[in-house]
C-alpha angles and dihedrals in degrees: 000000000000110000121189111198123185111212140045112214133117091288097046093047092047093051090048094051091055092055102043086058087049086053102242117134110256126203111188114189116195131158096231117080097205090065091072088066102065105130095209094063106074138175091010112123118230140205120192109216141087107287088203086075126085103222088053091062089045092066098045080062085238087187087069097057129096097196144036125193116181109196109158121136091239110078084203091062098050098038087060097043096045086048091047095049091058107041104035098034109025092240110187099216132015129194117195118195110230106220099171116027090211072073100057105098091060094060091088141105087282088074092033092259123137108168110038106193117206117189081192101055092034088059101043083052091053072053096058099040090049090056104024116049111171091038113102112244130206113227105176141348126231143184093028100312104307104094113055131188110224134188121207116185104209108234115223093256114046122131081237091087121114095005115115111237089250088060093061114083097226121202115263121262083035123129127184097213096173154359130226120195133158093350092305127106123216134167110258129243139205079249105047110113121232118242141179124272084022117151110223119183124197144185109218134153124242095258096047084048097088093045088051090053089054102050083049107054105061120116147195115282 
């Protein structure tokens, strides 16, 4: 996969250095020229301009890219390079780094982002799951808003156990997409049992989003 990332700070190159061990091809853009001598980010490609211009995006062949991942510490910044992706150069998939979460209502389709990433709300949500389990978390919103991905521990008690996942009526425009149990991920079936301490994690939309809460809080009498 051919990722291009904006921004070389301490985000953007950590994000680099994860997918270059995962082997995908990595493009950083940065304005500084002496980013592109680190010496513990090999193998990653670089190109020294501002990634807000188009010329600049021109030349990384953008067409070409898969991914965009705009992780700059300025939201104006990535709001530009995400909407430019999409609409000058046809990216598939776009990421925007949320820096101030006042800003976070901007980071939709409208500006050509699909996924908006928020340290702030991803860690407020580490927070929740640390201290409610059995409450249904959002982790991340995607598609402007109206698609969410959302993470329920089971408590020990709860009435789910023992029931196979195709024997709970889920809410409608909801997805399982994993399974985490005993620190390992799998994809879930119609005949995976359900089990305490088990990590579920969902897509859902923000209307399907009470009736999931409530198929999932029942307990054990």
């Amino acid at each position: 996969m051919k990722v291009m990332i904006a921004g070389a700070g301490s985000v953007g190159t950590s994000i680099a250095r994860e997918l270059v061990l995962n082997s995908h091809e990595v493009l950083v853009v940065d304005q500084k020229a002496e980013m592109a001598e680190r010496a513990d980010l090999d193998n990653v490609q670089w190109l020294i301009g501002d990634a807000c211009e188009l010329a600049v995006l021109q030349r990384a062949k953008l067409e070409e890219f898969d991914v965009v991942v705009s992780a700059t510490g300025d939201d104006k910044v990535n709001l530009v390079v995400s909407l430019l992706a999409k609409s000058e150069f046809g990216v598939r998939r776009t990421v925007g780094r949320v820096n101030h979460p006042k800003n976070e209502w901007m980071f939709d389709d409208a500006w050509g982002v699909d996924v908006a990433v928020s340290t702030p709300r991803l860690m407020t949500a580490l927070v929740e799951e640390a201290v409610e389990v059995g409450d249904l978390v959002r982790l991340l919103t995607l598609k402007s808003g109206e698609v969410h991905m959302a993470e329920f521990t089971v408590p020990h008690d709860s009435e789910l156990i023992g029931r196979t996942l195709g024997r709970v009526t889920w809410p409608h425009d909801t997805t399982i997409v994993a399974i985490v149990r005993d620190k390992a991920p799998f994809p879930p079936s119609d005949d995976d049992v359900i089990e305490g301490g088990d990590e579920i994690f969902f897509i859902t939309t923000p209307e399907a989003e009470a009736s999931l809460r409530t198929t999932l809080r029942g307990k054990k009498r």
